[in-house]
N, C-alpha and C positions, 0 to 999 in steps of 0.2 A: 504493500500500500504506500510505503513512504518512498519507495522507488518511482514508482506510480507520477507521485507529484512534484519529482526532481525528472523528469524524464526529458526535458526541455535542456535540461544545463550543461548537457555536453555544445549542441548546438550555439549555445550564448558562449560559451570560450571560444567556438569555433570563428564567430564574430571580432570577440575581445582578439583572438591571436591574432588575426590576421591586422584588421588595423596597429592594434602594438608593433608590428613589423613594418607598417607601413611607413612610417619616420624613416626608418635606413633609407626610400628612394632618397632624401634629400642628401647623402653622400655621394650619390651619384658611382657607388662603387658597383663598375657593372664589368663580368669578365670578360679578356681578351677575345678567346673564343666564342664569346655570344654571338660580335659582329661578321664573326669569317658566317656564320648559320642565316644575319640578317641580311649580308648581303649578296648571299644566295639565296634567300629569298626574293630579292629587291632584283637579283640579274632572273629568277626566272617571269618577272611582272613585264620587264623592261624588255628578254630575248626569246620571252617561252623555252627557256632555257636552264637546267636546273644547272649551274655551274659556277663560275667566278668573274672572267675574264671574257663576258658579251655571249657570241655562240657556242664556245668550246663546252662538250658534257665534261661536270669531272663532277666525285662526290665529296668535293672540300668539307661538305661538311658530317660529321660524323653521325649525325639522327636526320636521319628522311623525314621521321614524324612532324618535329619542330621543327623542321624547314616550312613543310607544309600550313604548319597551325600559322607562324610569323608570316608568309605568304598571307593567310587569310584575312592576318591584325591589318597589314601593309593595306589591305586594298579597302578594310573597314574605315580604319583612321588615316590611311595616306604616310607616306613614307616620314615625315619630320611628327607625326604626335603617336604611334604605334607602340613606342617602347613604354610608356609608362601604364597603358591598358595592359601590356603584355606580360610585364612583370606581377601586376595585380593580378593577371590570372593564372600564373604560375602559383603566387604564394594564397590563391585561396583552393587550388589543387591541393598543394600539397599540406594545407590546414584541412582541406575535407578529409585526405590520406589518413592523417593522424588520428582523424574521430572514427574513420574506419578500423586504422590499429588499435586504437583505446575497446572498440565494441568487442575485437577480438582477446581480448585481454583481459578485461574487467568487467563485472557483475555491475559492480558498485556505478551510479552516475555523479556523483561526487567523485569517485576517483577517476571515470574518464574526463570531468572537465578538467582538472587538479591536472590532468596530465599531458592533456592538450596544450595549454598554456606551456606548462614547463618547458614540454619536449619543443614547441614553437620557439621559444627564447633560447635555447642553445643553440651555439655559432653555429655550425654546420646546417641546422634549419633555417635558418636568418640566409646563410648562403646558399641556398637552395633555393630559398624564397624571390632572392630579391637579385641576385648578380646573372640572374639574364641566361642562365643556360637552361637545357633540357629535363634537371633532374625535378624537377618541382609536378611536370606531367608525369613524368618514370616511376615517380614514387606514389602517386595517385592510382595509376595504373596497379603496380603490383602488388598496393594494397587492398586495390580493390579486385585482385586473383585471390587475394588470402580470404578476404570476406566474404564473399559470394561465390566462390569457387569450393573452396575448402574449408568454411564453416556451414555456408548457405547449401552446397554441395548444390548450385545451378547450372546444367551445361552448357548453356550460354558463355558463361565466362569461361569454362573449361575450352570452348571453343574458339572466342574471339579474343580473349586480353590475352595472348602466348604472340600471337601477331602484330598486335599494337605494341607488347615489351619490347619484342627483337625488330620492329620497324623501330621507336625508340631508341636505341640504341643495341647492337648484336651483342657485346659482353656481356648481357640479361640472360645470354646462354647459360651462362653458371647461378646465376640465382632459379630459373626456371628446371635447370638439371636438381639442386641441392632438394627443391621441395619436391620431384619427383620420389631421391632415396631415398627420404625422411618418410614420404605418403607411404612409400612400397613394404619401407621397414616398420613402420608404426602399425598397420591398417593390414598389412599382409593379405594386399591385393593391387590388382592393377587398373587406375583409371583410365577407361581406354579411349573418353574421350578427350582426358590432356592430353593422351599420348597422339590423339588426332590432331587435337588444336595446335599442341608443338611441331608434329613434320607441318602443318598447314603454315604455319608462322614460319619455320626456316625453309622450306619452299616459296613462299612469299617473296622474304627478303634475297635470298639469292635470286631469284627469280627479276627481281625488279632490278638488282644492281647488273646481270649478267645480260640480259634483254636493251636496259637504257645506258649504260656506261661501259659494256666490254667487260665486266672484273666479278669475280665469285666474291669479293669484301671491295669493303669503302677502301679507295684511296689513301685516306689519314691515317688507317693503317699501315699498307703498306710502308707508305712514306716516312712515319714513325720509325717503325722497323728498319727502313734502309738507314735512316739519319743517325739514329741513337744506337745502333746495336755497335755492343765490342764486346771481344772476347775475354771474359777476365776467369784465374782459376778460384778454387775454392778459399781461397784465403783472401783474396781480394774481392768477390761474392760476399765474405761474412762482415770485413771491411764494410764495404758500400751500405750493406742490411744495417749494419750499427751507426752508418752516420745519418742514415736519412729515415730509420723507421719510427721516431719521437716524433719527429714533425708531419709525420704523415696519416700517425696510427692515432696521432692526440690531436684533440681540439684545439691548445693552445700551442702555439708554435713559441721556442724561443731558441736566439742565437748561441748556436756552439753545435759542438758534435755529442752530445749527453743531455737528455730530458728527464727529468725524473717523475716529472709530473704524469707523465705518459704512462709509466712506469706503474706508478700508485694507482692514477684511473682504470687501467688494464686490468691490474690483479683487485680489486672492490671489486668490478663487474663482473669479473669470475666467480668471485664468492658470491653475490649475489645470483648470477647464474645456479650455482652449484646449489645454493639455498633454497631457489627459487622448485627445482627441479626438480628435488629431494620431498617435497609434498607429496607427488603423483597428480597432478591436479590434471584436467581436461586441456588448460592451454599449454600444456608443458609440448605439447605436438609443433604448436608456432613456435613457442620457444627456442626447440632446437632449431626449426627451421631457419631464424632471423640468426641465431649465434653460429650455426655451419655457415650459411651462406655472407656473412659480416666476414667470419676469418678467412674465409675460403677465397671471398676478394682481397683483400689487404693485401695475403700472403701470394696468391697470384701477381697482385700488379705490380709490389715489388718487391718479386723475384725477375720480374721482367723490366726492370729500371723505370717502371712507369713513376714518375715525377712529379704527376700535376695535380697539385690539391685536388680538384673537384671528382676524380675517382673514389675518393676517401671518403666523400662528405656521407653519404648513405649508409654503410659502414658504421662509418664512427657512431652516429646518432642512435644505428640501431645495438649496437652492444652497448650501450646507454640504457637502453629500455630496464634490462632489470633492475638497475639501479633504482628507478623511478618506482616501478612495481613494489619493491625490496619497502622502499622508505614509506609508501602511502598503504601496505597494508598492515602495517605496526600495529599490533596490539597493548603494547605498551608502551607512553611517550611518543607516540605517533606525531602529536603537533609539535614534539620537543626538534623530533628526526628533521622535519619537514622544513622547521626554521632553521635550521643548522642545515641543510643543504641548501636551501636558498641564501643563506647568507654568505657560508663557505665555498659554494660552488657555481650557483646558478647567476647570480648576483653578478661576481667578479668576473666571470666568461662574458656576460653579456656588457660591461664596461668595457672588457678586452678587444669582445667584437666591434662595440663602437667605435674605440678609439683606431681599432683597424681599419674598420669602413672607412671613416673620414678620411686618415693615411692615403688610403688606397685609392678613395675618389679622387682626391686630389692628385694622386700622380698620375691616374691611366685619363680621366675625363676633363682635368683642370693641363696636364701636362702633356700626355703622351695626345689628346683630342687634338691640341692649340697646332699637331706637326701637320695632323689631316688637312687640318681649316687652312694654315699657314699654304699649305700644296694645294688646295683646292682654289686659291683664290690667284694665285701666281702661274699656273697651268689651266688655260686655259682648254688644250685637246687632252682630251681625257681618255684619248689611244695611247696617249703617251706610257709606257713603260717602266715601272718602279723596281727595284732587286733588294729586300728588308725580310727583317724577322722582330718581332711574329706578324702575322698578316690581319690583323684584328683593327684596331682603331686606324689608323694611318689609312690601310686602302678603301674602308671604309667611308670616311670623311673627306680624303683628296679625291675619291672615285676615278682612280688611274686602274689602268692595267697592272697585273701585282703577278711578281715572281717570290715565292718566298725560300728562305733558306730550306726548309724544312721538304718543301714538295707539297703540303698538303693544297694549295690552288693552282699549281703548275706541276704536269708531269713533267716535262720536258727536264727539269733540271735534275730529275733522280736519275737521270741516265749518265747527267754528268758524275754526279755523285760513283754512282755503279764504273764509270771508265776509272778514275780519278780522284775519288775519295777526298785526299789533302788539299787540292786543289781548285774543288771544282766548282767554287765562288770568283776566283779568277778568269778561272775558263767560262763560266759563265758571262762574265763579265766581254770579256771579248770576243764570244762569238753571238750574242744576241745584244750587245750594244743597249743597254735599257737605258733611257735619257737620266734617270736619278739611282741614282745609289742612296741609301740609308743604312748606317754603321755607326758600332759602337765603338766601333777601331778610329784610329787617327790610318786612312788610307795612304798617306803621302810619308807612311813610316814603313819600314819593311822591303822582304825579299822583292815586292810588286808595286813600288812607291815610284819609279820612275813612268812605268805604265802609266798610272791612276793622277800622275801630275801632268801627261804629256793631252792623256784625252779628258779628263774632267776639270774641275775649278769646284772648291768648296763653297756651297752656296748658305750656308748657313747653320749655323751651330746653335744644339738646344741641350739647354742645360736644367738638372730637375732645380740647382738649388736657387735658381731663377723664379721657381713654381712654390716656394716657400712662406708666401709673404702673405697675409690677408688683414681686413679693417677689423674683422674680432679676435681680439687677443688670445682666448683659449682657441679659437681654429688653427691661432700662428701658433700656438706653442705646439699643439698634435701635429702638426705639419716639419716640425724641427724634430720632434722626439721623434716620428716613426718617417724621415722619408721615404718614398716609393716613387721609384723609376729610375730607368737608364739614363744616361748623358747619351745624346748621337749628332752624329756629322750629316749635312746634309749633301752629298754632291751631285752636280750638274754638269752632263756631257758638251764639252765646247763644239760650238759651231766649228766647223772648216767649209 
C-alpha cells in the first residue's frame, strides 16, 4: 500500500536528474569525437553522402545509429541550434536508462529514486549525458534489453534492441555475448529468440557497412589498429597496464603513474558485489550480468591500448551500482551510510567533475573552436585541404577538407602509414600537397624543416595559455588550475 503511493517518485528524480545535469551544457564541455559523428551527419544533409570529405563513403564515424539520430536533430533544428536539443536528448535517454536499471534492481521506490539521482551525479553519467557522444542512447538501449527482455521476458526486445546495440556501436558484441553466458548458465536454457535477434543484429550491421562502404567493420577501427598498434613483450604489456589503468578504470583521474583512489573504489565495489551476491536474491542474475560485462570491457580495451576515456565511462558507472545498492538497503544506520557517501564521495566527484567541465570547455570550445572559426573565416574555398589530429573541432568549424593523422576521415593516408610507418606524415605531406598543415611540432625544426620552410610559411600560432583569461575571477582561476589543450602551428602552403 505505501509502495502504492510513492509509485510516482522514481519518475520525479527522473525529472530532478536530468535538469540537475543540465547546468554542465553551460561548460560547453563537448567531446572531440562528437563532431567527427556531427559532421557526418551534416556531409550526409549536404552530399546524400554518409562520409567526411563531400562525396567520398567512409565510416568516420564509429555509430551509424547516432549519425543517423544527429542527421534527424540537423534537419529538425538546422545545422547552428541542433546541438543543445541533442544533448538534452541524450541525457534524458540515459536518465530514463537509469529508472529502467533502478526497476531492475529494486523493490523499494524510495530506493529507485535515491538512486537515480545519485547514479545521474556521478562523473561518468554527467559525461555520458552531456559531452555529445553516442553513449547516453547505448545505454538507454541496453537497458532497456535488460528490462523488457530479460525481466519482462518480451520478444520484441529479444528481437529488435541486439540491432539497435550493435548498429550503436559493434563492441556491444561483448556486452550482448556476456548476458547470453550468464542467461544460459543461470536459466539453463537457450533463448532462441536472442539468439535470432543477435545473428539479425550482426547481419545487419555487416550487412550495411559491406553493401554501402566496401568493409566487414567501421573504418575507425581499422585505422585505430593500423595507427596505434606496437608490439611490446610481457613486461612492457604489465608496464603500460600499471600506468594507465587508474585513470581509466577510476572516475577520478589524477597526474602521475599510481592512483590509489582507483585502487580503494575497485576493491569496496567488490565487497559490495561479493555482499550483495551472497543473499541469493532474484537480481543477483543482473548483477553478475553488469559486473562480467563492466570487467570484461575495461580489461579488453586495455589490453588492446584502447586510450580514450569514453570506452570506460559505462563501465565505471556500472561496477558503481553495488555500491549504491550496498548503502540504500542498510538496515542499520542506513541514513548515517547514505550521508557519508554523499559527503565523502558523491559530493567531491561531482565538484571534480565540474571543475573538469569548465577546464575542458574552455580548452576544446573557448580554444581549440576559436582554430575552426579562425580557418573558417580566412578560407574562403572550402575544397581546400587541411592535414591535423584529431579531426573533431577544427574540420568541423573551418568546414575544409580534412586529412587526419589517424585515418579515421581519410583512407588514403593508412596506406601511407602501411608503406612507411615513420614517415608517412611527410610523405603525406608531399605527395597530396594539403594547402594547411596543423601541428603541435614546431615544423621548421627537424630531419624535414628545410622541406616545410621551402613550401609552407607559418600562418599562425595558437596558444592555450592565451585561452586562460576570463571577466569572472573563479572561471580564471579553474582555467589556470586545470589547463586543457595543445599549443599548435598553423601553416600555409606558399603560392609559386
Amino acid at each position: 500500500m505505501a509502495e502504492a503511493k510513492h509509485r510516482n517518485l522514481p519518475i520525479y528524480a527522473v525529472f530532478f536528474a536530468i535538469i540537475a545535469k543540465l547546468y554542465f551544457l553551460l561548460t560547453h564541455h563537448i567531446q572531440e569525437d562528437a563532431f567527427i559523428t556531427w559532421r557526418v551527419a551534416q556531409n550526409l544533409m549536404d552530399y546524400g553522402v554518409i562520409g567526411f570529405n563531400g562525396a567520398t563513403k567512409i565510416s568516420a564515424s564509429t555509430t551509424h545509429l547516432y549519425v543517423f539520430v544527429s542527421y534527424i536533430f540537423n534537419l529538425i533544428f538546422g545545422k547552428e541550434n541542433f546541438i543543445e536539443p541533442l544533448l538534452i536528448f541524450n541525457t534524458t535517454l540515459f536518465t530514463i536508462g537509469s529508472l529502467l536499471l533502478s526497476n531492475v534492481l529494486f523493490k523499494n521506490n524510495w530506493h529507485k529514486a535515491i538512486f537515480i539521482l545519485l547514479f545521474g551525479l556521478l562523473p561518468p553519467s554527467i559525461k555520458i549525458s552531456i559531452l555529445g557522444m553516442e553513449y547516453g542512447i547505448l545505454f538507454f538501449l541496453e537497458m532497456t534489453l535488460l528490462y523488457y527482455g530479460f525481466k519482462k521476458e518480451k520478444k520484441w526486445a529479444f528481437l529488435l534492441l541486439p540491432a539497435f546495440i550493435l548498429f550503436t556501436r559493434i563492441d556491444t558484441v561483448i556486452f550482448l555475448g556476456i548476458i547470453f553466458l550468464v542467461d544460459i548458465f543461470w536459466n539453463r536454457k537457450i533463448r532462441w529468440s536472442y539468439i535470432l535477434g543477435g545473428i539479425l543484429g550482426v547481419a545487419i550491421c555487416v550487412s550495411f557497412n559491406w553493401f554501402y562502404f566496401g568493409e566487414w567493420v567501421n573504418n575507425t577501427i581499422v585505422a585505430k589498429k593500423l595507427a596505434y598498434d606496437q608490439t611490446f613483450t610481457m613486461q612492457q604489456n604489465f608496464e603500460y597496464f600499471k600506468l594507465n589503468y587508474g585513470n581509466f578504470w577510476g572516475m577520478l583521474k589524477l597526474s602521475g603513474n599510481f592512483n590509489p583512489i582507483t585502487i580503494v573504489i575497485l576493491l569496496f565495489e567488490l565487497l559490495c558485489f561479493i555482499y550483495l551476491i551472497r543473499q541469493r536474491e532474484k537480481r543477483n542474475y543482473f548483477l553478475w550480468i553488469i559486473f562480467l560485462f563492466a570487467w570484461s570491457k575495461q580489461v579488453i580495451f586495455i589490453s588492446q591500448k584502447s586510450l580514450f576515456d569514453w570506452y570506460y565511462w559505462v563501465p565505471q558507472i556500472l561496477l558503481f551500482v553495488p555500491v549504491l545498492i550496498f548503502v540504500l538497503e542498510q538496515k542499520v544506520k542506513r541514513n548515517l551510510w547514505l550521508t557519508l557517501l554523499i559527503l565523502i564521495y558523491i559530493l567531491p566527484m561531482l565538484a571534480f567533475q565540474t571543475i573538469h567541465s569548465i577546464a575542458t570547455g574552455n580548452g576544446e570550445w573557448n580554444y581549440r573552436r576559436s582554430i575552426g572559426i579562425f580557418l573558417n573565416l580566412y578560407e574562403k574555398d572550402k575544397k581546400q585541404w587541411i592535414l591535423l589530429e584529431p579531426a573533431g573541432y577544427v574540420p568541423y568549424f573551418s568546414g575544409l577538407k580534412t586529412i587526419d593523422e589517424v585515418g579515421l576521415v581519410d583512407k588514403q593516408i593508412q596506406e601511407e602509414i602501411k608503406k612507411e610507418k615513420p614517415n608517412y606524415w611527410i610523405n603525406t605531406v608531399r605527395n597530396r600537397k594539403p594547402k594547411y598543415l596543423l601541428s603541435y611540432r614546431n615544423l621548421f625544426e627537424g630531419s624535414d624543416a628545410e622541406y616545410y620552410k621551402t613550401h609552407y610559411r607559418l600562418l599562425n600560432e595558437f596558444r592555450i595559455k592565451d585561452h586562460l583569461k576570463s571577466e569572472y575571477p573563479v572561471l580564471e582561476k579553474i582555467y589556470k588550475l586545470k589547463p586543457s589543450g595543445t599549443d599548435y602551428n598553423l601553416y600555409e602552403k606558399i603560392k609559386k
